[in-house]
Every structure is written in structure tokens, then in C-alpha cells.
C-alpha positions as CSV (number, residue, x, y, z in Angstrom):
1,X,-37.8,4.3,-4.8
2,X,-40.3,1.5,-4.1
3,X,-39.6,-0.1,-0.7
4,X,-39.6,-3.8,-2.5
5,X,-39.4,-5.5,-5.6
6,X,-41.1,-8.8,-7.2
7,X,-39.8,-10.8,-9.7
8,X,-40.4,-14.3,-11.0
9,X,-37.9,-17.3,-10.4
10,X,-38.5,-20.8,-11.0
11,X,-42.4,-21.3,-9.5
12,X,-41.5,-18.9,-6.9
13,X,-42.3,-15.0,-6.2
14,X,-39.0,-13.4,-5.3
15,X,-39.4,-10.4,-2.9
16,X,-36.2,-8.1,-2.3
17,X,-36.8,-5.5,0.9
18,X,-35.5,-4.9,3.9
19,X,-36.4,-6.9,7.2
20,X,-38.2,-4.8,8.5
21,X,-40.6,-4.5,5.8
22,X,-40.3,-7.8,5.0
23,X,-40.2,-9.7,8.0
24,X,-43.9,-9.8,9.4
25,X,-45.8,-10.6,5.8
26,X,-47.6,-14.1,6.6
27,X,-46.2,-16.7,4.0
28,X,-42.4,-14.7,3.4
29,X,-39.5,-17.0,3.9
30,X,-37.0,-14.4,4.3
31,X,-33.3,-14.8,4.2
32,X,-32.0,-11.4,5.9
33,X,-28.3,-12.1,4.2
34,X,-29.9,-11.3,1.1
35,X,-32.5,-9.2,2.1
36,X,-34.6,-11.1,-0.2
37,X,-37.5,-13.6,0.9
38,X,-39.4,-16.1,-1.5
39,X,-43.0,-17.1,-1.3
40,X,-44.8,-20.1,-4.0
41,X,-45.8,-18.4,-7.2
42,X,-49.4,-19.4,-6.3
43,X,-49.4,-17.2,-3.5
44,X,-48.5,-14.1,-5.8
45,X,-52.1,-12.2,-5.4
46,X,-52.1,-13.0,-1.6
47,X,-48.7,-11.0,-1.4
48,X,-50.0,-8.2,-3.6
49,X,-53.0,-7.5,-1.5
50,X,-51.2,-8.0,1.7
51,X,-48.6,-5.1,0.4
52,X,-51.3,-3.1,-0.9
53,X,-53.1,-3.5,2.8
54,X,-49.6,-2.1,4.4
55,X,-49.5,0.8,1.8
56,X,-46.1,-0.6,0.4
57,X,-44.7,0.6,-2.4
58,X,-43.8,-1.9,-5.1
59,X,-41.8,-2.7,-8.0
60,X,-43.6,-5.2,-9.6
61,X,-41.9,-7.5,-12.1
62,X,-43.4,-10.7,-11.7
63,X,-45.7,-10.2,-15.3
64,X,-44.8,-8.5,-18.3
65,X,-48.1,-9.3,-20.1
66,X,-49.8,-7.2,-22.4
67,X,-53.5,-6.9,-22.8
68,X,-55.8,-8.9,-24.8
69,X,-59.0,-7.5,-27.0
70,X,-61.4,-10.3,-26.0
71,X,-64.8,-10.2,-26.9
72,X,-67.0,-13.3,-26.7
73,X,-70.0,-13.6,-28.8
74,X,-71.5,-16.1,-26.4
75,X,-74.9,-14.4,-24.8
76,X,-74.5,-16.0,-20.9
77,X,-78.0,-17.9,-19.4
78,X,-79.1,-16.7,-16.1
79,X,-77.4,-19.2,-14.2
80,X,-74.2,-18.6,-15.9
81,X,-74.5,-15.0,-15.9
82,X,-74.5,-15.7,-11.6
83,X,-71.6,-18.2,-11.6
84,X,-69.2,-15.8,-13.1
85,X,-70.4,-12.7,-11.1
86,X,-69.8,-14.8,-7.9
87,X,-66.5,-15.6,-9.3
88,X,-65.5,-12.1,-10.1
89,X,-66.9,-11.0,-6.8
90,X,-64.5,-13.6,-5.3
91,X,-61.6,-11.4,-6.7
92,X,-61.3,-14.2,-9.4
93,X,-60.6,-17.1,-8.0
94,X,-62.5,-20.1,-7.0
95,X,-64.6,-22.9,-8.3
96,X,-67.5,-23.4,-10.1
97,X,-69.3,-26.6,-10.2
98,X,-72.4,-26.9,-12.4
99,X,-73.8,-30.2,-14.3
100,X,-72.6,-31.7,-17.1
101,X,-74.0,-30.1,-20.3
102,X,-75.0,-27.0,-18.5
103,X,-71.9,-24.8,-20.3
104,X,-69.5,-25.0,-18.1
105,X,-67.1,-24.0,-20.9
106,X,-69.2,-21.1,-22.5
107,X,-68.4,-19.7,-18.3
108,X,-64.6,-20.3,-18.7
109,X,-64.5,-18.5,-22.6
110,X,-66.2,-15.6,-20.8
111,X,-63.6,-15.4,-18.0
112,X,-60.8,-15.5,-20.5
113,X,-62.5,-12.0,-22.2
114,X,-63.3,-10.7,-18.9
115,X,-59.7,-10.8,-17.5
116,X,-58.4,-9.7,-21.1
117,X,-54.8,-11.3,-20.6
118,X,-53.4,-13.9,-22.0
119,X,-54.5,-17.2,-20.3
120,X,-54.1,-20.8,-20.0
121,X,-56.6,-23.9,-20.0
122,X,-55.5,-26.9,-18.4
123,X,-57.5,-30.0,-19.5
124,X,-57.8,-34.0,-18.3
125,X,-58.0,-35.5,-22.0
126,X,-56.6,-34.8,-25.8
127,X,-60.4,-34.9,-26.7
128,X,-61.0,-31.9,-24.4
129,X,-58.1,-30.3,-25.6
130,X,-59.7,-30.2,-29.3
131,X,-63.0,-29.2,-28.2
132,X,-60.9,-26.0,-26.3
133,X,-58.7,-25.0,-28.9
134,X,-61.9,-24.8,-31.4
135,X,-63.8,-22.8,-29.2
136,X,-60.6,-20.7,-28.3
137,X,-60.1,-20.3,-31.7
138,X,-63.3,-20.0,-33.3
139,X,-64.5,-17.6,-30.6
140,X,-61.6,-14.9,-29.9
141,X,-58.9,-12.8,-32.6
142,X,-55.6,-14.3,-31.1
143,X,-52.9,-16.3,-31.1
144,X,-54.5,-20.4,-29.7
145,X,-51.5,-22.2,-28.6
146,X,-51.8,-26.2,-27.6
147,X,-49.5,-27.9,-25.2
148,X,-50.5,-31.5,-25.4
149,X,-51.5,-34.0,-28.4
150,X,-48.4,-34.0,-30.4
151,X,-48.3,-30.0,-30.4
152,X,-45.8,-28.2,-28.0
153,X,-46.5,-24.4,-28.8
154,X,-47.9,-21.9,-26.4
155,X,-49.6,-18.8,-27.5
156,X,-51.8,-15.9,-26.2
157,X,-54.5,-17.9,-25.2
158,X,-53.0,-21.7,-24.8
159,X,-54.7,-25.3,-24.0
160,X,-53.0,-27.5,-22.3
161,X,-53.5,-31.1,-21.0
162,X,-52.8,-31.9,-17.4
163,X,-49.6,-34.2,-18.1
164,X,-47.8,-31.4,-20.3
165,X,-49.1,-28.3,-18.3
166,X,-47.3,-30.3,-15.2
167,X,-44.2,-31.1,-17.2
168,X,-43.7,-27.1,-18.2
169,X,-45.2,-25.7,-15.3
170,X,-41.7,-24.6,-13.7
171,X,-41.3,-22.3,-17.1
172,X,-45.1,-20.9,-17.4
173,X,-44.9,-19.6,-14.0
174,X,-45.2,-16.1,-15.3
175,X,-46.4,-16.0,-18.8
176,X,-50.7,-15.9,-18.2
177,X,-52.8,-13.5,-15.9
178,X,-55.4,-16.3,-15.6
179,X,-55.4,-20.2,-15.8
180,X,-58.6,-22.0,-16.5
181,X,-58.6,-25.8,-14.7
182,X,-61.1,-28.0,-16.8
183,X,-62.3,-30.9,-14.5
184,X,-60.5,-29.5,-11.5
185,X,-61.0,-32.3,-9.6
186,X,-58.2,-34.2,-11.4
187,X,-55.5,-31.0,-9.9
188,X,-56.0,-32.7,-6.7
189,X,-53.3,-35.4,-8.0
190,X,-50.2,-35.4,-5.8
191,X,-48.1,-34.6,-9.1
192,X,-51.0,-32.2,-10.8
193,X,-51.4,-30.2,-8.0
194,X,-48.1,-28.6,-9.0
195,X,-49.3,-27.2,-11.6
196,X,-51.4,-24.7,-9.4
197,X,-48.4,-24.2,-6.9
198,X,-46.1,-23.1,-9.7
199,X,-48.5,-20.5,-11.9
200,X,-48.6,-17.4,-10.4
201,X,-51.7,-16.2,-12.5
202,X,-53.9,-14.2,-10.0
203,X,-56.9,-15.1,-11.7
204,X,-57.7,-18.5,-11.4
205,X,-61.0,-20.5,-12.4
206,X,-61.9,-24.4,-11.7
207,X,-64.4,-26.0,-13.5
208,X,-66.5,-29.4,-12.4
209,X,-69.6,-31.2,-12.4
210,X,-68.2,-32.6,-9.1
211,X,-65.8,-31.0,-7.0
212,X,-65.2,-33.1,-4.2
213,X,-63.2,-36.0,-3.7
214,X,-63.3,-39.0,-2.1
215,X,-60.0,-39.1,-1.0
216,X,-60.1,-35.4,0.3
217,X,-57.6,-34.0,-2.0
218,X,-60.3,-31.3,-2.9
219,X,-59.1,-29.4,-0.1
220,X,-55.6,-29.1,-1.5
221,X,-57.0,-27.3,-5.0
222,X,-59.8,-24.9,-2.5
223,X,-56.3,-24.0,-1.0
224,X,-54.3,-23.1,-4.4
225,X,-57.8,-21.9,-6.7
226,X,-60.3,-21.2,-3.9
227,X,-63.5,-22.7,-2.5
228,X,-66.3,-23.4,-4.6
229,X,-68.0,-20.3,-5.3
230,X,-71.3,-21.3,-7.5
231,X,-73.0,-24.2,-7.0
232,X,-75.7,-25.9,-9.0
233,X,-77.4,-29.4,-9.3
234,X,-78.6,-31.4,-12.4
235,X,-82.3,-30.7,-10.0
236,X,-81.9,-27.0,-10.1
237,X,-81.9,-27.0,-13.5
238,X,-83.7,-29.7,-15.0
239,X,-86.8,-28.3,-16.9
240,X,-85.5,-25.3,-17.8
241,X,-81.6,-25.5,-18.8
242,X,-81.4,-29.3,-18.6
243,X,-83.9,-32.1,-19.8
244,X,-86.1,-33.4,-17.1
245,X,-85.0,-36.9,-16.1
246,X,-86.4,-39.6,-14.0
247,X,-84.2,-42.4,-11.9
248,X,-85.6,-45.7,-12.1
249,X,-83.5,-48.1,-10.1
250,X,-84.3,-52.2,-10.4
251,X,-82.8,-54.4,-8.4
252,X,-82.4,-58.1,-10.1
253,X,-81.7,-61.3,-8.5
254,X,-78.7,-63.4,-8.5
255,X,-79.2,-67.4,-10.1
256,X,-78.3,-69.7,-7.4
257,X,-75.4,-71.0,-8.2
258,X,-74.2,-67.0,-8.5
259,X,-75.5,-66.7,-5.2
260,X,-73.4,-69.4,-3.8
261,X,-70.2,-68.0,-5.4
262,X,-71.1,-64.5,-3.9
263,X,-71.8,-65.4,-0.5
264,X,-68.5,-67.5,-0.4
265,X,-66.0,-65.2,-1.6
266,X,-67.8,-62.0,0.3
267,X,-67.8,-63.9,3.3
268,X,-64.0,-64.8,3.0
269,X,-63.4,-61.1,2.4
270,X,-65.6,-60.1,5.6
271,X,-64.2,-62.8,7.9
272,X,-60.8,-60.9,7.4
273,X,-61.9,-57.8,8.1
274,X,-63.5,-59.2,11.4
275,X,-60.6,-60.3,12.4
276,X,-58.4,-57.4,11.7
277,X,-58.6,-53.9,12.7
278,X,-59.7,-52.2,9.5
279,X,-63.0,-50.9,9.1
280,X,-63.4,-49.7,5.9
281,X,-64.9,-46.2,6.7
282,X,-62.6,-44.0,4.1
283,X,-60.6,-44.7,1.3
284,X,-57.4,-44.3,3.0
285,X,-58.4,-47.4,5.2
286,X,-59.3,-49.7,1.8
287,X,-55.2,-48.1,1.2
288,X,-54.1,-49.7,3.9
289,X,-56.1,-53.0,3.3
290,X,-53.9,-53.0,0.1
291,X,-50.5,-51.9,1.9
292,X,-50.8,-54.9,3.9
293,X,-51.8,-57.7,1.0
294,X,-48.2,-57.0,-0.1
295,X,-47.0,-58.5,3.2
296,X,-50.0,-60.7,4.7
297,X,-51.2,-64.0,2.5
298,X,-54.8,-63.7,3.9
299,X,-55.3,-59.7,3.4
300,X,-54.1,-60.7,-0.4
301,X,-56.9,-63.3,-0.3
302,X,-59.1,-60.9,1.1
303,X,-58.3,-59.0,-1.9
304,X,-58.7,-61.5,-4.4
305,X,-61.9,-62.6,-2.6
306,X,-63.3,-59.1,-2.7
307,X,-62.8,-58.8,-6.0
308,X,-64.1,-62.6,-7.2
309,X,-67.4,-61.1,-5.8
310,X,-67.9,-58.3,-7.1
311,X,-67.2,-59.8,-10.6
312,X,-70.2,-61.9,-9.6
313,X,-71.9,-58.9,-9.2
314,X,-71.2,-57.2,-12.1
315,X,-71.9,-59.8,-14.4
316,X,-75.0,-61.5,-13.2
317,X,-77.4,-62.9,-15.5
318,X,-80.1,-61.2,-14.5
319,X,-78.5,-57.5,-15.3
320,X,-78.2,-59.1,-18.8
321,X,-81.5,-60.2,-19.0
322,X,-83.3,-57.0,-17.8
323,X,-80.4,-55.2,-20.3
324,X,-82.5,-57.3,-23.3
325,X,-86.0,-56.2,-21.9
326,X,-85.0,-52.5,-21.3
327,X,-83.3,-52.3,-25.0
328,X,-86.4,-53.9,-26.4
329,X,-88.5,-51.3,-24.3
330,X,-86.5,-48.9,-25.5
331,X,-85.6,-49.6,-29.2
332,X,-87.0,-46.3,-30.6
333,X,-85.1,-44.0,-28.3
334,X,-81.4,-43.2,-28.2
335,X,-79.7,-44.8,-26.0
336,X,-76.3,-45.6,-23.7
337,X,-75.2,-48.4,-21.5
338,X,-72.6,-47.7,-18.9
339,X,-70.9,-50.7,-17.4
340,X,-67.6,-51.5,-14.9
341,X,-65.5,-53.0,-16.9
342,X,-63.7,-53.1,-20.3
343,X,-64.6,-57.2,-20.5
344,X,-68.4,-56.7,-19.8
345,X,-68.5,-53.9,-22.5
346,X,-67.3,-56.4,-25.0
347,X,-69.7,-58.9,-23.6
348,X,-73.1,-56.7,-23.6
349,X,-71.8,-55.5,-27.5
350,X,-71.0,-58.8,-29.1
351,X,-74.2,-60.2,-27.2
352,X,-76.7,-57.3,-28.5
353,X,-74.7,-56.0,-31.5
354,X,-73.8,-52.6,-30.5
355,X,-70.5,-50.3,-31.1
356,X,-68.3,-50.4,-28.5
357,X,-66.2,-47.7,-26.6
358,X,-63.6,-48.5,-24.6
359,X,-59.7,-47.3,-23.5
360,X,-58.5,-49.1,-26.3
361,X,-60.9,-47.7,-29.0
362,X,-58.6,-45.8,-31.0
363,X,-59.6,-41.7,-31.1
364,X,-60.9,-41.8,-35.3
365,X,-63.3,-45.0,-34.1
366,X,-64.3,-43.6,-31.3
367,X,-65.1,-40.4,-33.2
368,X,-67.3,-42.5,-36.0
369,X,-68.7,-44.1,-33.6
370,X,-70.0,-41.3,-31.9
371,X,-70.4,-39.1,-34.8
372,X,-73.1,-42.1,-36.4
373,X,-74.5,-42.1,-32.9
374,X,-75.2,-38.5,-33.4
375,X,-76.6,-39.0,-37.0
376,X,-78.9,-41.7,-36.4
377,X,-77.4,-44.2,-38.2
378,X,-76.5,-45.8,-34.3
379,X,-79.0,-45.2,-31.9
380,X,-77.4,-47.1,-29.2
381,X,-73.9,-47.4,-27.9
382,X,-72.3,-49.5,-24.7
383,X,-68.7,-48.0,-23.2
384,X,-67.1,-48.4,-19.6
385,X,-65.6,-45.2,-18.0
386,X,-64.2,-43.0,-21.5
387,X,-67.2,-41.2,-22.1
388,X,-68.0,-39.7,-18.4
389,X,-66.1,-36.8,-19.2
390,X,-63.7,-35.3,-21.3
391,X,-65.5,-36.5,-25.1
392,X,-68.6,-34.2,-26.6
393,X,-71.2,-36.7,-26.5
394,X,-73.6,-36.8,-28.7
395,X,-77.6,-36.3,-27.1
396,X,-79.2,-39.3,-25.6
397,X,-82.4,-39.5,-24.1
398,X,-82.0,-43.3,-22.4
399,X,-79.2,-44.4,-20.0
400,X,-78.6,-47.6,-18.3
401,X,-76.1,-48.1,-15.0
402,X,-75.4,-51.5,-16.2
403,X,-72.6,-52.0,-13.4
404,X,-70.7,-49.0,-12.1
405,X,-68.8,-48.0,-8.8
406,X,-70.0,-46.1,-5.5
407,X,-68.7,-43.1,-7.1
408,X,-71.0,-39.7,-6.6
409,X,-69.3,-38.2,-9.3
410,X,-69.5,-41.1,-11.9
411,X,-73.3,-41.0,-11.1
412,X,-73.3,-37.7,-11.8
413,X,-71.1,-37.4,-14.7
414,X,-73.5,-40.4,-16.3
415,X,-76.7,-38.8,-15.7
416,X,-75.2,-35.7,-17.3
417,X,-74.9,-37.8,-20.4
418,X,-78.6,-37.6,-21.2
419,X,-79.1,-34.0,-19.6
420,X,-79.1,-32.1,-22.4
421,X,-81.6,-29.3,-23.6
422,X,-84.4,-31.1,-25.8
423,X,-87.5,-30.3,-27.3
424,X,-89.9,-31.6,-24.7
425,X,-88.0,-35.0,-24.0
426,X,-87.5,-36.3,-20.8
427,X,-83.9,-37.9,-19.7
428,X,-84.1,-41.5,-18.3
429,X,-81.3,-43.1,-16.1
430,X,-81.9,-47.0,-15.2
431,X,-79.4,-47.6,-12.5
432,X,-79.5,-52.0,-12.4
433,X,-78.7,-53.2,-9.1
434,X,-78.4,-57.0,-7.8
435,X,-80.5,-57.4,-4.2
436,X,-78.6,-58.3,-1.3
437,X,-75.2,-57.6,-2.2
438,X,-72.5,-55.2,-1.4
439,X,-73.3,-53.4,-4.5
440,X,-77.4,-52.2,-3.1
441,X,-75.7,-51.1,-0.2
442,X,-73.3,-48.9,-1.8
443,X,-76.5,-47.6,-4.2
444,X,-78.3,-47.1,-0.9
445,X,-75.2,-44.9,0.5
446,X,-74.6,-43.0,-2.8
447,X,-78.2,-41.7,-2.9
């Protein structure tokens, strides 16, 4: 008779033993009226090895899964070859962070035929979720189930977006041996990171062009995936696996009168700060900059003044004049502009004559769009945010960083735009920046 038994309830690992066999194993809440303790499901291969370390006999009933004949036909590059031994060699779990357009997802198809169980992909957008299912589909002999996008249906191998993998995480608990995080950065959402505490798959896989956060949350999915086991940089692979690129940053000048405008509602915004005691060193402290506009009249202007600048910023007129030189510069090459804001994208297209992506580009434009921009027929397209991840891009050779934020991982996710393999091209990323303003300093601190 097995000294213990396992068994799935509710997002939770039920374990029914005595105390005494019970009672010492690190993460076991144990209620000894029951004899029965409980641990979170994500914890599941944690217990396992700890019992197996105790020579404990067990009676496991957690999974009732039947194996999978998986066999991908995709033949693994060097580097990808060494980001899914180090994940293997990691007993499975952990993170691998690679740039964009380096395969990322060719790694995750050959994790899902290594473990040979049925096995869930968890993705940020209903684009990605597409662009999963088809290669699920097109690459293994099973059953492709879709959570997400109209579809409610799990399978042997299912995709699944964020929003519906956290509304039915409770009931998934125990039906995949591995889950596959697309983007993992976005599980280190209060609400997402559920999602990981509630599978208890032992085989677990994140995959990002930028792992950490700003805000520190990465932490929280090292602690239910694992740390970051490969690591690679656009550098490390441009020339070989990537295109080569260049940075060329330019810094423009504000007009005068934009001068005037910037210096006045920056200064009201730092005036504040000098005469509070915020400093503005992390995120949380911007948080609680914003906690206290609801409250305080001149933190709100603060606010307000912050923001009145940076519009300055975003829009000056020389960013829109260099735009015109580099576009003319650059009129045989294929090219994007990235810019801040949904208003300035409509600006810089109805001022040049480009397509237009933004959030409110419904999916079959957005598709045209992109699909003429891979043709030919467009050879140069302006969006804000929606195409830094999530959305098969089509290859461009040209970027420019029109306006963007201090993010690291925007930067990253743009220059991956133009990063992929050509024949002899090299990538080019303009990065436009206005002198003397807040927004060269955070360039300066980014790079």
C-alpha cells in the first residue's frame, strides 16, 4: 500500500498520508483531522521530487494522460538546438529568451514532441493564436484545440489566449503534462499569473524576446516556470541567424515656440517633484505620483503638465521633417515607422500617404495591409504599439523610432522587426530623438 496519495482538486495538489509522513514536506499545508494536506497545483513536480528524495511510495492520481506520437519535421539551428537542451537539462522548466524572429516558436513545437503529452500554449493576442494553431496543426498528427477567438474547444494539443486560459484555468489544472507561455512576460499580470499557480503541468516552458520587467513582476513567473535558462541577444546572432543591423540615432531640435511650451510645462512637472518627496527612481514611485493626483490638485497638474510636454515631444516638427528626408532617403527600401501614439500615426500617414496600423484597425485590414506590405505592392507602413509583438510581420529592412517610450523591451521588440534572415541585407533602426529633453535622457538610460 503506497504510504500517500495525490489527486487533483480545484488548482490544488491534494496529498492524503499520515502526519508523520506528511508533516515535514516544505510547502504541505496539512490538516491532521483529515490526514490530508494541500499544496498549489504549480508546485506538483516540486512535491514529486521531494517524495521521490524521501523514497515514499506514491499513488499518484493527479494525471491521467495518455501519450502523444509527436514528431516535428522542423530541423533545430545551433542555437536552438542549445536553448532546448538547457531547458531539458533544467528538468523542463524555465525560460528562454531569444530575439525576435530568431524561432522562438520552432523551440516551443519541439518541446511539445519532446515531452510527448498533451500540452497547452498560452498566447498574448488572437493573431498569435492563429499563427499557433497552424503550426500545431500543420506540424503534428493530433487533435489542435483553441481556447480563445470565438472558439472554446480544448484538444490534445490546445492554444489558448491569456484572457481565456485565465478564465478556465481552475478546470485545466490537470488535463496537459506541459504548458507552453508565449510572451511570458505578460504572466507576470496580477490576474495572469494564475494561470501558472493553477496548472499543475511539470513541464513548463516561457518564451520572450524580453523577459524582465520593469515593474519586477518577472520574479513572480521565475518563481512558478523557472529562471531564464538560455539567453541570447539580437548581437549574438546578427550575421549569421539574424540580419546585421546598424543603430543610427539623430537627435532634432525643437522650433522655439515648441521650446517655450516644453520648458514650461516640464518645469511645472519638476517644480512638484522638488517640492515633494517622490523621486521617480522605479515605476512604483511614478504609482504613487498617480495615487496622489486623485487627492492633491497640484500632483494632478503635475500630471497633466508631464504629459502636455511630452506631447511636445512627440510631435515636434523637426521629427517630421527628418521623417520626410529619411523616407526620401530611403524610398527603395522596405520600410516601418514606429511612433507613441494612435493620433501621430494618423498624422505621419495622412501627411506621407501611408497604410496605417493601429488598435482600431480591424484584423482583415490589418491583414491586407500587411499581406501588400509583404508583396510589394506597399513598401512602407506607419503603426503605434500593435505590431511589436504578437502579428507575423512581414520582412523589412528600414525602421524608424519616430516617438516611443523608455521601454527596453519595445526597443527590442522594434529592432526585431527588421531582424530577419536576408540575402546579404543589412537591418537599419533610426531611433529620432529631440535634444535637450526628457526624452534624450531616457534614450541615454535605455542604451
Amino acid at each position: 500500500m503506497a504510504d500517500i496519495t495525490l489527486s487533483f482538486a480545484e488548482g490544488t495538489v491534494r496529498v492524503d498520508g499520515p502526519e508523520g509522513v506528511l508533516g515535514d514536506l516544505p510547502g504541505v499545508d496539512f490538516d491532521p483531522r483529515s490526514e490530508s494536506g494541500r499544496v498549489p497545483a504549480y508546485r506538483y513536480a516540486a512535491l514529486r521530487a521531494a517524495l521521490r528524495g524521501r523514497g515514499v511510495t506514491v499513488d499518484d492520481d493527479v494525471f491521467d494522460l495518455s501519450p502523444l506520437d509527436l514528431t516535428s519535421a522542423y530541423e533545430l539551428r545551433p542555437y536552438q538546438q542549445a536553448a532546448l537542451a538547457a531547458w531539458t537539462d533544467a528538468d523542463r522548466r524555465g525560460v528562454v529568451e531569444l530575439p525576435t524572429g530568431s524561432g522562438k516558436t520552432v523551440i516551443g513545437l519541439a518541446a511539445v514532441a519532446a515531452v510527448g503529452k498533451p500540452a497547452l500554449v498560452v498566447v498574448p493576442t488572437v493573431d498569435l493564436l492563429e499563427q499557433w494553431r497552424e503550426e500545431l496543426t500543420r506540424e503534428f498528427d493530433a487533435d489542435v484545440g483553441q481556447l480563445g477567438g470565438g472558439t472554446q474547444r480544448v484538444g490534445e494539443l490546445t492554444v489558448a489566449t491569456y484572457d481565456s486560459a485565465y478564465l478556465r484555468a481552475d478546470e485545466l489544472g490537470d488535463r496537459f503534462g506541459l504548458v507552453v507561455f508565449d510572451e511570458v512576460h505578460h504572466l507576470g499580470g496580477e490576474g495572469y499569473r494564475d494561470i501558472g499557480r493553477l496548472l499543475a503541468a511539470p513541464a513548463r516552458l516561457g518564451l520572450t524576446a524580453t523577459f524582465e520587467r520593469p515593474d519586477g513582476a518577472h520574479e513572480a513567473v521565475a518563481t512558478l516556470l523557472g529562471p531564464v535558462v538560455h539567453r541570447l541577444s539580437p548581437d549574438d546572432l546578427a550575421g549569421d541567424h539574424l540580419a546585421p543591423y546598424d543603430i543610427k540615432r539623430l537627435e532634432v531640435e525643437l522650433t522655439p515656440e515648441e521650446r517655450e511650451r516644453y520648458e514650461e510645462h516640464q518645469g511645472t512637472f519638476t517644480d512638484y517633484l522638488a517640492s515633494s518627496s517622490i523621486e521617480l527612481r522605479s515605476g512604483s514611485d511614478y504609482q504613487e505620483l498617480v495615487k496622489r493626483s486623485g487627492t492633491d490638485p497640484r500632483a494632478r497638474e503635475a500630471l497633466l503638465a508631464k504629459q502636455r510636454a511630452r506631447e511636445v515631444v512627440l510631435t515636434a516638427q523637426g521629427k517630421l521633417d527628418r521623417l520626410e528626408t529619411l523616407l526620401d532617403r530611403h524610398r527603395e527600401d522596405r520600410l516601418l515607422v514606429f511612433t507613441a501614439s494612435t493620433d501621430l500615426v494618423y498624422r505621419v500617414s495622412e501627411r506621407f500617404l501611408m497604410p496605417a496600423i493601429t488598435h482600431e484597425t480591424g484584423t482583415d485590414e490589418r491583414r491586407e495591409i500587411l499581406e501588400r506590405f509583404r508583396a510589394g505592392t506597399y513598401s512602407r507602413v506607419v503603426t503605434a504599439n500593435v505590431l511589436d509583438e504578437g502579428v507575423d510581420v512581414p520582412d523589412a529592412t528600414v525602421g524608424i523610432l519616430l516617438a516611443g517610450s523608455g521601454s527596453e523591451r519595445e526597443f527590442t521588440q522594434r529592432l526585431g522587426r527588421l531582424l530577419r534572415p536576408g540575402e546579404g541585407e543589412r537591418a537599419l533602426l533610426y531611433e529620432l530623438v529631440t535634444a535637450e529633453t526628457a526624452e534624450q535622457r531616457v534614450a541615454d538610460r535605455r542604451r
